[in-house]
C-alpha positions as CSV (number, residue, x, y, z in Angstrom):
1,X,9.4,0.9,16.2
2,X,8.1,-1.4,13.5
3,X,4.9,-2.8,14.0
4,X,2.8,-4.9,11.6
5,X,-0.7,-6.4,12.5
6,X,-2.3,-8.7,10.6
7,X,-5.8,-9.3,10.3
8,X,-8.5,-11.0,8.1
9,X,-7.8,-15.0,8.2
10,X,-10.5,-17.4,9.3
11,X,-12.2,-20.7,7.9
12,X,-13.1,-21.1,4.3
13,X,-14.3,-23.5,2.2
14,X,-11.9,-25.5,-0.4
15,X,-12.0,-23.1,-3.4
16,X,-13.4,-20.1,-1.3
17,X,-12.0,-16.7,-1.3
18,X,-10.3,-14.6,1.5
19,X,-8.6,-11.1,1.6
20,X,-6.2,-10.9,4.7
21,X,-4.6,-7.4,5.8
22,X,-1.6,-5.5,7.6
23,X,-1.6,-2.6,8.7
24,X,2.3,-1.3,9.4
25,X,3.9,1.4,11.1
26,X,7.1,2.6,12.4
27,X,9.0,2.5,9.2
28,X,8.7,4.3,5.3
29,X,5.9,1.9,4.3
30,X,6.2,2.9,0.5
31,X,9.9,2.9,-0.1
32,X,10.0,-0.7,1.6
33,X,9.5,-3.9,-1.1
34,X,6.7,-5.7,1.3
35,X,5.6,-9.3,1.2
36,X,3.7,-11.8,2.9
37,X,4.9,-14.8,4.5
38,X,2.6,-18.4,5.7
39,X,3.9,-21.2,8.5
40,X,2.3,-24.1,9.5
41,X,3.9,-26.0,12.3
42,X,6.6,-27.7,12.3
43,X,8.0,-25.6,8.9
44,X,9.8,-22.7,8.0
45,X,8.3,-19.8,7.6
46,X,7.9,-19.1,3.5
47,X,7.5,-16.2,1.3
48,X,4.5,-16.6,-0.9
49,X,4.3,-13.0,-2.4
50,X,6.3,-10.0,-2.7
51,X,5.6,-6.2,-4.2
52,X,8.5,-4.4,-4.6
53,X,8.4,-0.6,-4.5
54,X,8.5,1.8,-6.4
55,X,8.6,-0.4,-9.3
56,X,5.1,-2.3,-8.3
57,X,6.8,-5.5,-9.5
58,X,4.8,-8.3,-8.2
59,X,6.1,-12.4,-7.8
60,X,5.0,-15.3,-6.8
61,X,5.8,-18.8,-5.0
62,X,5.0,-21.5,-7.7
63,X,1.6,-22.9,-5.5
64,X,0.3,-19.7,-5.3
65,X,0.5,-18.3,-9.1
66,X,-2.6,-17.3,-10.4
67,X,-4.6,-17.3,-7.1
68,X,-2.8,-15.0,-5.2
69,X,-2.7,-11.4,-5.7
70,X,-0.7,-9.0,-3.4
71,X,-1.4,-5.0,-3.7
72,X,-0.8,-2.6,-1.5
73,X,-2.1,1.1,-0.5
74,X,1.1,3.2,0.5
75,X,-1.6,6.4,1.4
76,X,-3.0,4.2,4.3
77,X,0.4,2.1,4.8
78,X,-1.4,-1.0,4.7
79,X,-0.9,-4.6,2.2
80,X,-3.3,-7.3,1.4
81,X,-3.2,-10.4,-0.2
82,X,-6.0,-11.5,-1.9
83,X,-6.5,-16.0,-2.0
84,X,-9.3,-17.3,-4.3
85,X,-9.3,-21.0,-5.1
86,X,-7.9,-21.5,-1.9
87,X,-6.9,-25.3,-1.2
88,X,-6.5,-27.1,2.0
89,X,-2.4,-27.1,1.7
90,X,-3.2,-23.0,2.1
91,X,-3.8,-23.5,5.7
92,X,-1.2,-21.8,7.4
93,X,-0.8,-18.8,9.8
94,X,-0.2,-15.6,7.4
95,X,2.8,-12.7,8.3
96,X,3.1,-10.1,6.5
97,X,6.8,-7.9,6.6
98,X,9.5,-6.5,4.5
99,X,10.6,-9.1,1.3
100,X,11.3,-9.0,-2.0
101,X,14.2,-8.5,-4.2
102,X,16.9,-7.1,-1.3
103,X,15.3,-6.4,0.9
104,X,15.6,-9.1,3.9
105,X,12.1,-9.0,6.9
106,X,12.5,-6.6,10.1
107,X,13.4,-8.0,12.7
108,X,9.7,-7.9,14.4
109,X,7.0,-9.5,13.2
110,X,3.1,-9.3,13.8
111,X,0.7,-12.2,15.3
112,X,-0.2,-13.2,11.9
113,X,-3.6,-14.2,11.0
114,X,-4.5,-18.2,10.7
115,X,-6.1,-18.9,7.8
116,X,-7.8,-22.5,7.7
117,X,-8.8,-24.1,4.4
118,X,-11.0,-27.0,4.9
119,X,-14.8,-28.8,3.2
């Protein structure tokens, strides 16, 4: 049973930092391209970051480039995405799941963890 729980979010200043989590189970973590995903109400949900495995390959939506940075830790079955420079229009609930290249999400998703950007 896949399970994926995000956790890290909160309130940060405009051009703060913030490093949010997921922990995942239930599935081959490493063999799996992973990504994470934001919504804000009212919007589909987006991909802003994929890691594909086992290449490592790493890509980005255009807002986030050179902000962002996804990694992962396949020993502890767990991938982070690391914001700096973070801007109000970052403000979004954060999922992470499968994504990247072919790979399409699981069905079930985590809680996600709301991430607020505001002064």
């Amino acid at each position: 049973q896949v399970q994926l729980v995000e956790s890290g979010g909160g309130f940060v200043q405009i051009g703060g930092s913030r490093r949010v989590s997921c922990a995942a189970s239930g599935f081959t973590f490493r063999t799996d391209s992973m990504a994470w995903y934001r919504q804000v109400p009212g919007k589909e949900r987006e991909s802003v970051a994929s890691h594909t495995s086992p290449l490592g390959r790493t890509k980005y939506v255009d807002s986030v480039k050179g902000r962002f940075t996804i990694s992962r830790d396949n020993g502890n079955n767990t991938l982070y995405l690391q914001m700096n420079s973070l801007k109000p229009e970052d403000t979004a609930v954060y999922y992470c799941n499968r994504g990247g290249g072919s790979f399409a999400p699981y069905a079930s998703w985590g809680q996600g963890t709301q991430v607020t950007v505001s002064s």
